[in-house]
mmCIF file of the C-alpha atoms, coordinates in Angstrom:
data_MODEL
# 
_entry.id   MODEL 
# 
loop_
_atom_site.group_PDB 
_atom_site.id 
_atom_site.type_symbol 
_atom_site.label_atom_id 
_atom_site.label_alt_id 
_atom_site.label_comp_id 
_atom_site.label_asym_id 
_atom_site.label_entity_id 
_atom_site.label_seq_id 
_atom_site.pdbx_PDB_ins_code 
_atom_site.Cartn_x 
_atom_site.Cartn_y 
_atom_site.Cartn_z 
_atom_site.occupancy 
_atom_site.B_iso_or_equiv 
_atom_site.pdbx_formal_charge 
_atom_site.auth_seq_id 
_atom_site.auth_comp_id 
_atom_site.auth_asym_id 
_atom_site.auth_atom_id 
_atom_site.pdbx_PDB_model_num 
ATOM 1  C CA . UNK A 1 1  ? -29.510 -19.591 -23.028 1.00 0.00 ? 1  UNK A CA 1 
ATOM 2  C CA . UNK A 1 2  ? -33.107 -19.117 -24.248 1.00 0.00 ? 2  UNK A CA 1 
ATOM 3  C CA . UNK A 1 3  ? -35.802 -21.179 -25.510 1.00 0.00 ? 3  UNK A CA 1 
ATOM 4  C CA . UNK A 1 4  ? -34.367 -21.240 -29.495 1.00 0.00 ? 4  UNK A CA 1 
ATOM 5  C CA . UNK A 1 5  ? -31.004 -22.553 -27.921 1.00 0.00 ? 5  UNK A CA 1 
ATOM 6  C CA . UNK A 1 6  ? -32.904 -25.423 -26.467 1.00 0.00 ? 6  UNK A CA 1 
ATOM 7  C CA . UNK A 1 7  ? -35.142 -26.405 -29.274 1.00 0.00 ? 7  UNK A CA 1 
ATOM 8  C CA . UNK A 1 8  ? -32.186 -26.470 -31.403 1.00 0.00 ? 8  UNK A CA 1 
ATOM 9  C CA . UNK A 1 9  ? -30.123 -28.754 -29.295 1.00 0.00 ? 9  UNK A CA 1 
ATOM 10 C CA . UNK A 1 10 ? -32.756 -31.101 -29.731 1.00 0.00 ? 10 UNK A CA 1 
ATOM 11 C CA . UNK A 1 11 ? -33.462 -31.026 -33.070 1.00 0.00 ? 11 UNK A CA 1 
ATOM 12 C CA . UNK A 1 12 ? -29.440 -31.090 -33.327 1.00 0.00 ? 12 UNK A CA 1 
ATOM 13 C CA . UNK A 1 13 ? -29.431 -34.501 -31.135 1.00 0.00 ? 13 UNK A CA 1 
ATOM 14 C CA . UNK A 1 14 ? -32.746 -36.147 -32.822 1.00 0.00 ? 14 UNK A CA 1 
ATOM 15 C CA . UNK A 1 15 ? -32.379 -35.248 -36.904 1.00 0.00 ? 15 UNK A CA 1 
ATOM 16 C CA . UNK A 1 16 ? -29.435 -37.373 -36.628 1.00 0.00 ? 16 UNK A CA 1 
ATOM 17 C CA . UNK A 1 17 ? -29.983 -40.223 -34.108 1.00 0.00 ? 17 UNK A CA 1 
ATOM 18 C CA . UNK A 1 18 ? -33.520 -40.730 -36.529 1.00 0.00 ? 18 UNK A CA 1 
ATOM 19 C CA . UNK A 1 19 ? -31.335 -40.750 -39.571 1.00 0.00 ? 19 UNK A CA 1 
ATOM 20 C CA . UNK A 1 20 ? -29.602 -43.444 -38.557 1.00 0.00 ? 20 UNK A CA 1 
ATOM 21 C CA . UNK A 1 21 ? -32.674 -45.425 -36.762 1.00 0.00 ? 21 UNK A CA 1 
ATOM 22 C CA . UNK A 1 22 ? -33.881 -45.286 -40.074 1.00 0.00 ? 22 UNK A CA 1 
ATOM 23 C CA . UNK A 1 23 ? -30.702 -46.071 -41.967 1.00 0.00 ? 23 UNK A CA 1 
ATOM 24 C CA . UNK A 1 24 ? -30.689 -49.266 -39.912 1.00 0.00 ? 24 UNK A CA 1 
ATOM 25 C CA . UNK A 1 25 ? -34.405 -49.993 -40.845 1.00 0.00 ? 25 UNK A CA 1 
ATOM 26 C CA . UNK A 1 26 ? -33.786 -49.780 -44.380 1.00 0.00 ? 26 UNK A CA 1 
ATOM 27 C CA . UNK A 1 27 ? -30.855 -51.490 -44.427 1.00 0.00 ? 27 UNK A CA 1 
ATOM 28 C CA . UNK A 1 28 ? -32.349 -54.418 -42.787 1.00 0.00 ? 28 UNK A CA 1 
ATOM 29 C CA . UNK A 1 29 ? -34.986 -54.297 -45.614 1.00 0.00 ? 29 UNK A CA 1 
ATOM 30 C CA . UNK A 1 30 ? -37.945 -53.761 -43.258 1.00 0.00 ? 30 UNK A CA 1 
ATOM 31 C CA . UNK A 1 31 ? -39.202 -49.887 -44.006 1.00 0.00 ? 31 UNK A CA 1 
ATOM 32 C CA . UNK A 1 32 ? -42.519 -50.664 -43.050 1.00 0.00 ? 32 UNK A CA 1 
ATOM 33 C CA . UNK A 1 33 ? -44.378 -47.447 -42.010 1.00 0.00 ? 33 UNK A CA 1 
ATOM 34 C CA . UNK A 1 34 ? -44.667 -48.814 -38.651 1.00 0.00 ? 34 UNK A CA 1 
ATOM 35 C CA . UNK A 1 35 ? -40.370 -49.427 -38.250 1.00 0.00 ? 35 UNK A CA 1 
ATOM 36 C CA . UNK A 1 36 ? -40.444 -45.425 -39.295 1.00 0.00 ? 36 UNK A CA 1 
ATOM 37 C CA . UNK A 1 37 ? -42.609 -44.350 -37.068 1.00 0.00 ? 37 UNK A CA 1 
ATOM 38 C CA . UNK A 1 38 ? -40.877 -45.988 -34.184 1.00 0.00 ? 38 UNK A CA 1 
ATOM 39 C CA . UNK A 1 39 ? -37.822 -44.663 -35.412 1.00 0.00 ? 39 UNK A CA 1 
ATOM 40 C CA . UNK A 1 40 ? -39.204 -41.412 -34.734 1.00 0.00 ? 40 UNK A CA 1 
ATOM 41 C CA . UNK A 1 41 ? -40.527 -42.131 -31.425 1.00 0.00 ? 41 UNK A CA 1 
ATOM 42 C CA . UNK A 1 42 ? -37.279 -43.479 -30.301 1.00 0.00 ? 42 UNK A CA 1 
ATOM 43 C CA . UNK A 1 43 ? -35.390 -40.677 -31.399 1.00 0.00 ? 43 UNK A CA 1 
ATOM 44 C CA . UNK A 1 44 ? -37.700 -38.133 -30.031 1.00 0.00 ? 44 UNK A CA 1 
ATOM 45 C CA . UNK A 1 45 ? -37.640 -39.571 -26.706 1.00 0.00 ? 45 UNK A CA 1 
ATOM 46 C CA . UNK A 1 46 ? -33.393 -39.872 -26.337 1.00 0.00 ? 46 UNK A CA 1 
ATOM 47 C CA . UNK A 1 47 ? -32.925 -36.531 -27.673 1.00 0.00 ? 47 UNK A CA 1 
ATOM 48 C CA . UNK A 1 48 ? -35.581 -35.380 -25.008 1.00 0.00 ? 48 UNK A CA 1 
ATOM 49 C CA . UNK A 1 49 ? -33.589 -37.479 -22.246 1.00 0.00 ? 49 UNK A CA 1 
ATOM 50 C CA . UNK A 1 50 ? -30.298 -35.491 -23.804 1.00 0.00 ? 50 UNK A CA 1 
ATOM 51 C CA . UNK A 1 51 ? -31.544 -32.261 -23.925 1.00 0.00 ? 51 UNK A CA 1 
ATOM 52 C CA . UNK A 1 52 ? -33.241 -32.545 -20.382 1.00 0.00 ? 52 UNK A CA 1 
ATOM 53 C CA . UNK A 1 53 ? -30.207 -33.590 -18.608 1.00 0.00 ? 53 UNK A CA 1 
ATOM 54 C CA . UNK A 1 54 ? -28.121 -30.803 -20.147 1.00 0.00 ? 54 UNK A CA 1 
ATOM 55 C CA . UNK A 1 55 ? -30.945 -28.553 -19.386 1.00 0.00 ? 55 UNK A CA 1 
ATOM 56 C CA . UNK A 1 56 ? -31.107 -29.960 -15.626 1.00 0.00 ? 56 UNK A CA 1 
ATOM 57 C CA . UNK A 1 57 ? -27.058 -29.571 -15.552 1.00 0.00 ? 57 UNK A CA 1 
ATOM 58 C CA . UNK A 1 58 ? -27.579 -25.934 -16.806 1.00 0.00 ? 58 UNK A CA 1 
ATOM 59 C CA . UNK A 1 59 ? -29.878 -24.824 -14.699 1.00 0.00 ? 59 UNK A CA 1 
ATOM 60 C CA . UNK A 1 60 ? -28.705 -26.380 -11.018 1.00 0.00 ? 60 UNK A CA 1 
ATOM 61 C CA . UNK A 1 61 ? -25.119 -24.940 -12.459 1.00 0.00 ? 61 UNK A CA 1 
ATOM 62 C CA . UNK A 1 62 ? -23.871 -28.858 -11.815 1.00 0.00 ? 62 UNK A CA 1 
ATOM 63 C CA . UNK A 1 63 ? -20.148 -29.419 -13.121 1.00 0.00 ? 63 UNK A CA 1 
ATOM 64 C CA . UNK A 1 64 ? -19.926 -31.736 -16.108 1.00 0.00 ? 64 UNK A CA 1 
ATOM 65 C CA . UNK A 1 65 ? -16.218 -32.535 -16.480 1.00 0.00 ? 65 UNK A CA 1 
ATOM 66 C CA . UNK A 1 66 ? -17.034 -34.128 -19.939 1.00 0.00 ? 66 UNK A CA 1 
ATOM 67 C CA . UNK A 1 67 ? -19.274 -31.321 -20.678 1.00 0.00 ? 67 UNK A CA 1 
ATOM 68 C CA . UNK A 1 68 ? -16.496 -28.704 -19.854 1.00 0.00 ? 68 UNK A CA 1 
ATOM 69 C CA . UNK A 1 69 ? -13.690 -30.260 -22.125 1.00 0.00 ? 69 UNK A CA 1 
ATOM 70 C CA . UNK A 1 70 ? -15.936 -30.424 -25.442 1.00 0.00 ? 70 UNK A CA 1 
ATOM 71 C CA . UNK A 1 71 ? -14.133 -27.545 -27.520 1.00 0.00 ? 71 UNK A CA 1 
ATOM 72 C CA . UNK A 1 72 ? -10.643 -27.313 -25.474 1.00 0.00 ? 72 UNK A CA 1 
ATOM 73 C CA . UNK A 1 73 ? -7.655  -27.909 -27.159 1.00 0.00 ? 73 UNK A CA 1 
ATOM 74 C CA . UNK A 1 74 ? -4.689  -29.217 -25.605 1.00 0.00 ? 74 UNK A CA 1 
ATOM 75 C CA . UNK A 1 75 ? -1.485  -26.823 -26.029 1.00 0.00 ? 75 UNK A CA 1 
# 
């Protein structure tokens, strides 16, 4: 799993969570400039903590149980 694998996990785990960050924002009818930003910030930083603990897993080859299931079907 290369570098573009990575980058695109992120940006697959913080587009969304900052959609919705923001989403809340406007619905609560404060879209300052300032709520936005911090939006951003927050949604940077989890999908950093999300892809770097996936990353970790990958790399030390550390069993995920819940990881492993995502994409099995039961028979």
């Amino acid at each position: 799993m290369g570098a573009a694998f990575w980058i695109k996990r992120y940006f697959m785990a913080a587009v969304p969570l900052f959609a919705v960050l923001a989403g809340w924002e406007w619905i609560k009818g404060t879209t300052a400039s300032g709520d936005i930003i911090s939006a951003a910030v927050w949604s940077a930083v989890a999908a950093g903590i999300f892809v770097g603990a996936a990353y970790r897993r990958y790399r030390k080859a550390i069993a995920c149980a819940a990881c492993d299931s995502i994409g099995k079907t039961k028979s």
